[in-house]
Steps between C-alpha positions, in 0.01 A plus 500: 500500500829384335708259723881651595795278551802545704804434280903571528654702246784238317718797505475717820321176760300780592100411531238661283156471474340390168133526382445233326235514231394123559201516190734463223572178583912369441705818421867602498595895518742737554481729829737735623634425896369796746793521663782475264347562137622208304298290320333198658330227262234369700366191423113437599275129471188431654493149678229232544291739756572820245686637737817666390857401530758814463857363374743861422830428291795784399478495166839343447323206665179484296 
């Protein structure tokens, strides 16, 4: 089972739930906000444990 994160959309602040594919390791993709459709870069990297850490940027901020 694939782990989900709870982010905030840069854009809208509203939450949105994010399965995280957590076996390709350090990644950095382009997802489209639930809520209000814009693009979110999201920003994954696997720390000490290999657990995941979710950062999500607008892509002006990227």
């Amino acid at each position: 089972m694939l782990p989900s994160a709870e982010v905030f959309c840069p854009y809208c602040g509203e939450p949105i739930e994010l399965v995280i594919d957590d076996s390709a390791g350090d990644q950095r993709y382009i997802e489209d906000c639930q809520v209000c459709c814009r693009p979110i870069v999201v920003a994954v990297s696997l720390d000490e444990d290999g657990e995941p850490r979710v950062d999500v940027f607008g892509e002006d901020e990227a």
